[in-house]
C-alpha positions in Angstrom: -61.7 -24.3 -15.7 -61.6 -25.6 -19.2 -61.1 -29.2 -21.0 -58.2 -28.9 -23.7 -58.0 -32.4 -24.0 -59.3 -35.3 -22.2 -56.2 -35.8 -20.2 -57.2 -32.9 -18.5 -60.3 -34.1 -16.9 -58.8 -36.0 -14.3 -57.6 -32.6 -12.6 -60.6 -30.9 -13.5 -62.6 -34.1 -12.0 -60.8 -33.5 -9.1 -61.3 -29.4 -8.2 -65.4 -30.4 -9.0 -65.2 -33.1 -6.7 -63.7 -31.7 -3.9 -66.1 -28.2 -4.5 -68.8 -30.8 -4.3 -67.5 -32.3 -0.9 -67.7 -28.5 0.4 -71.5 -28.1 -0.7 -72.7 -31.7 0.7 -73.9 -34.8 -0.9 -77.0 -33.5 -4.2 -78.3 -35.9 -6.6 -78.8 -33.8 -9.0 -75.4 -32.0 -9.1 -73.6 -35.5 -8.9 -75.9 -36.9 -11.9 -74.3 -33.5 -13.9 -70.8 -34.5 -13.1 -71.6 -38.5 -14.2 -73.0 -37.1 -17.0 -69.7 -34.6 -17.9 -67.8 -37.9 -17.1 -69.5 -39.6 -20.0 -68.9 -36.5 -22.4 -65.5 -37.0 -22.0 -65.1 -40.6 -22.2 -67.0 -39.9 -25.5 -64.4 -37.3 -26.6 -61.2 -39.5 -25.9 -62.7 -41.5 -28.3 -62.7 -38.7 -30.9 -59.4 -37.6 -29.9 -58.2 -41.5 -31.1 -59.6 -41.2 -34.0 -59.1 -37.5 -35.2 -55.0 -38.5 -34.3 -55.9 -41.7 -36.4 -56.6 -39.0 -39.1 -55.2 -36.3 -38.3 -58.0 -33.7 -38.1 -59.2 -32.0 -35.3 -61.5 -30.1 -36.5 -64.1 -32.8 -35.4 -63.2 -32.1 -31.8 -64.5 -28.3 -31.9 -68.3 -28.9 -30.7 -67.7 -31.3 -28.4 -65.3 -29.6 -26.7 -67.6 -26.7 -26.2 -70.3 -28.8 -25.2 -68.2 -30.0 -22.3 -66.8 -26.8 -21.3 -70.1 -25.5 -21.2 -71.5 -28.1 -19.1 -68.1 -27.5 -16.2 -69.0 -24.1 -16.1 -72.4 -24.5 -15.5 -71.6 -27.0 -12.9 -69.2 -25.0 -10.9 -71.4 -21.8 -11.2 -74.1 -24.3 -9.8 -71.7 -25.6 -7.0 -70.8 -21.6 -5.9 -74.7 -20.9 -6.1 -74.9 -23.8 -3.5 -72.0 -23.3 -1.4 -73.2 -19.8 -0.8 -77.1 -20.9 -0.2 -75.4 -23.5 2.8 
């Protein structure tokens, strides 16, 4: 699983959530997706504006940051699944 652009979120969004249906309702693994949510909210922004001018070198880090957070949620999510 990995975030090219923020138009791909919604599908991603979608696998996590339903790998999060299978595991049961956490707090704390719900808080990580909100807070993956807002990454990428933040990076559409970027997107605008590095089309604006087109660069997108600025897009880089925060794309990494991202896809670093997905993986460690879904490796947290199999970690539960297979502790249920």
């Amino acid at each position: 699983m990995e975030l090219k652009t923020a138009t791909d979120w919604q599908s991603l969004h979608s696998v996590l959530r339903s790998k999060m249906n299978d595991v049961g309702y956490n707090s704390d693994l719900q808080r990580l997706l909100n807070n993956i949510t807002d990454m990428v909210s933040e990076f559409s922004k970027l997107e605008v504006d590095a089309r604006r001018i087109h660069k997108d070198t600025s897009l880089v880090g925060p794309r990494e940051q991202i896809n670093q957070a997905i993986k460690r949620l879904d490796q947290l999510l199999l970690m539960a699944l297979l502790m249920k």
